[in-house]
C-alpha positions, 0 to 999 in steps of 0.5 A: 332672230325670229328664223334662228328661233323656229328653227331651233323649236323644229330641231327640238322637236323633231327631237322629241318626237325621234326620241320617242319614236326610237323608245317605241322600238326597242325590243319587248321581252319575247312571250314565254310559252311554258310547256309542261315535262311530259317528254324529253326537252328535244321532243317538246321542241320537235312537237310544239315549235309549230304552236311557238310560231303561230302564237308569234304570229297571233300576238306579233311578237317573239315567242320563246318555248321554256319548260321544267326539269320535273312535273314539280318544278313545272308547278313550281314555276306557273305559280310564280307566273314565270310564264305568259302562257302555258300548255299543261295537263289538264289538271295542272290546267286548273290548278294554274286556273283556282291557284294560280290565276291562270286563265283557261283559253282551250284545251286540245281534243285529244283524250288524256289516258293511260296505257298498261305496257309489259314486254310482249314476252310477260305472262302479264295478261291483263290488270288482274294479273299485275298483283305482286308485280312492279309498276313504272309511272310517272309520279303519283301527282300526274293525272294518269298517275292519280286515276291509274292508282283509283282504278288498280285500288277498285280491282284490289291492287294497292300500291306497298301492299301487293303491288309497287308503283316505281315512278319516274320523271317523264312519260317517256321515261316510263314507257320503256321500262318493261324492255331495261327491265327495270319493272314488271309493267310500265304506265304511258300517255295513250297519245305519246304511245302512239305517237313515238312507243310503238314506233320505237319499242319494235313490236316490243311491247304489249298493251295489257289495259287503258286508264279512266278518260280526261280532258286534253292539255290545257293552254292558259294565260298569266293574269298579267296577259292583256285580254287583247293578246288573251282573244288573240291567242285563243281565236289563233288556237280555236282556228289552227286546225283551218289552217296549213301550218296547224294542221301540220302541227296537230298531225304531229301531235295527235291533237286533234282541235282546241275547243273552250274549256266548260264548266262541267269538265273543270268540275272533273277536274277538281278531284286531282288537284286536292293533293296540291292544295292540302295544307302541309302540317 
């Protein structure tokens, strides 16, 4: 009886412990990495899987990359923490900062601006020249947008009084306007123009003038992030430039580095998300 007893206590443990073994390993819900619409799904793909796959490797764990249809949605979407983390325009950045909860871990180093764009054929010579004319730009909540309606505002140029703004969902979008003669001149992320318009337009279309300056995308954390995956995403983010794969991926995406977010460049930031956080009447 004694051996019939230890046996079965050894059975009922080894039990136990498999049982509890086996519910260690089932499978987490992958990471989600919220990317901000500023192009096409397939071009975010083709920018940021390099940054999905050296998060899975900080956190250990699967990472899925998700985005938005519209600039709205997107913001829709981080306010409902439907993101662990998310790469965002800075302004959004710290929307998802005062808002939402977000935390800012570090932002790229790339500048954040605008880029005037008109057929190389327009008689449009530089900002001046655009009164009376019709503007494609992203919509009016975008930073580029904002600072891009301040500075044509300081020249005299106001938006239904003697120039139209014609917005659009994307960048990308917006780039290409001036060629589908859709409009007069267009307004561009400087970084995306770089990257993929002056390739693409064939020499097409001119650069008349440049926006105000901000920051680079921020990359923060829901407040349901632990601080232990919160350190490692951003000791991965502070390091990616040392290393093959991120050096690959900001090559790609003209990033530069990340670097830590300050106190001064949230301030600057403040003046573009009041339109967010106005109290609808």
């Amino acid at each position: 009886m004694p051996k019939i007893r230890y046996l079965l206590i050894f059975v009922f443990s080894l039990f136990i412990l498999t049982g509890a073994n086996a519910a260690d390993t089932q499978p987490q819900e992958p990471v989600k990495l919220g990317i901000f619409p500023y192009v096409s799904p397939g071009q975010l793909v083709k920018f940021h899987t390099d940054l999905k796959d050296m998060l899975a490797t900080a956190l250990g764990r699967d990472v899925v990359l998700v985005t938005a249809p519209s600039f709205k949605q997107f913001v829709g979407r981080t306010k409902k923490s439907s993101y662990d983390f998310i790469m965002t325009a800075p302004h959004l950045g710290r929307l998802a900062e005062v808002r939402d909860g977000y935390r800012p871990i570090a932002h790229t180093m790339h500048d954040v601006q605008g880029v005037y764009l008109v057929k190389k054929s327009s008689s449009i010579k530089e900002l001046k020249d655009l009164e009376g004319k019709t503007i494609t730009i992203v919509g009016r909540t975008a930073i580029i947008t904002q600072m891009v309606e301040k500075q044509l505002n300081e020249l005299g140029l106001k938006n239904g009084k003697n120039i139209t703004f014609r917005f659009t969902k994307t960048h990308n979008n917006a780039m290409y306007a001036p060629l589908r003669d859709e409009s007069d001149a267009s307004v561009t992320g400087i970084l995306l123009w770089r990257k993929i318009g002056q390739v693409d337009s064939n020499n097409k279309i001119r650069l008349i003038g440049k926006s105000p300056v901000s920051i680079g995308f921020q990359v923060m954390a829901a407040k349901n992030v632990s601080q232990e995956d919160y350190d490692k995403v951003q000791k991965a983010l502070l390091n990616v430039h040392n290393t093959k794969q991120g050096k690959a991926y900001m090559a790609k995406t003209g990033f530069k580095y990340f670097d830590r977010v300050d106190q001064q460049e949230k301030k600057e930031l403040d003046q573009y998300i009041k339109v967010f956080l106005r109290k609808k009447k």
